[in-house]
C-alpha positions as CSV (number, residue, x, y, z in Angstrom):
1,X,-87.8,-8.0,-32.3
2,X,-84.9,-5.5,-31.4
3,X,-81.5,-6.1,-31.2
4,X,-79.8,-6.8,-28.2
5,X,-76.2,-7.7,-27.1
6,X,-74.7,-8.4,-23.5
7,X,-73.0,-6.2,-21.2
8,X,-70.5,-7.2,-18.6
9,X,-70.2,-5.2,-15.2
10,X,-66.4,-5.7,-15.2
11,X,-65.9,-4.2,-11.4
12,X,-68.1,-7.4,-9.9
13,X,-67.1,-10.1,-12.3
14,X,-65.8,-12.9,-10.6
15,X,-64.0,-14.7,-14.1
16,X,-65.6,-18.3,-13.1
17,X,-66.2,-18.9,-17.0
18,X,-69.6,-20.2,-17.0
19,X,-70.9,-17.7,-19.2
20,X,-68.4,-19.2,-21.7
21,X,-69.8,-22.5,-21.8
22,X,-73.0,-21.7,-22.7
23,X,-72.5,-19.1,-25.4
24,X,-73.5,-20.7,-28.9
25,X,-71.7,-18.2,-30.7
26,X,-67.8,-18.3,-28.5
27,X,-68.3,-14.5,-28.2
28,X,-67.0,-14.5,-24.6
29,X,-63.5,-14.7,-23.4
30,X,-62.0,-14.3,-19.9
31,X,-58.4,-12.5,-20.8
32,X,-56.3,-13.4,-18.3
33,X,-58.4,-14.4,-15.8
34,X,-59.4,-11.0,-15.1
35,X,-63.4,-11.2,-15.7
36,X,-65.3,-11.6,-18.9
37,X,-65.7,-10.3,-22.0
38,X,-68.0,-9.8,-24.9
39,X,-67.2,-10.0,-28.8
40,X,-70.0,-7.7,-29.8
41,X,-69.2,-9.1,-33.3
42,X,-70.5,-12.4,-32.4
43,X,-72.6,-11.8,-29.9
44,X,-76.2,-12.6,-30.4
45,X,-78.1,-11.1,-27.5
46,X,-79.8,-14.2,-26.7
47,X,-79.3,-14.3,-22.9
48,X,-77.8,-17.3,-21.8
49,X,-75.3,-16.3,-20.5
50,X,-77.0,-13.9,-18.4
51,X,-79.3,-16.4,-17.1
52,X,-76.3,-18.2,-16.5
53,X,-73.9,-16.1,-14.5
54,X,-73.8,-16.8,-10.8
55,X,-73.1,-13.1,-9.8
56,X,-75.7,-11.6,-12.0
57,X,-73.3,-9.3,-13.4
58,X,-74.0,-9.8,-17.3
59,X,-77.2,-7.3,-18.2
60,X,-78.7,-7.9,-21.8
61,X,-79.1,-4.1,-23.8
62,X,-81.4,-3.2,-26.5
63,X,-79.4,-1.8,-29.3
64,X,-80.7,1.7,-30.9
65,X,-81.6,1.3,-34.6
């Protein structure tokens, strides 16, 4: 299976923070309120938070090996 990790569309994020809650990994912060954002360290790529997010703006990419 490749390797994914999420991406954030920072110009429509909203900041509401439920991608946070359901990260199993706490790879996702909202600095000051501002919108998301993604540790790509911890990240996992397994999509919940995409499936999550209200606005639809976090996109799951397949990394290049």
């Amino acid at each position: 299976m490749a390797k994914r990790k999420a991406i954030v569309n920072v110009r429509d994020c909203v900041a509401c923070g439920c991608c946070i809650k359901v990260c199993p990994r706490d790879a996702i912060t909202v600095p000051q309120g501002i919108h998301a954002k993604i540790d790509e360290e911890l990240c996992i790529g397994c999509g919940k938070c995409a499936k999550e997010c209200p606005a639809s703006v976090i996109t799951l990419e397949v990394l290049k090996q």
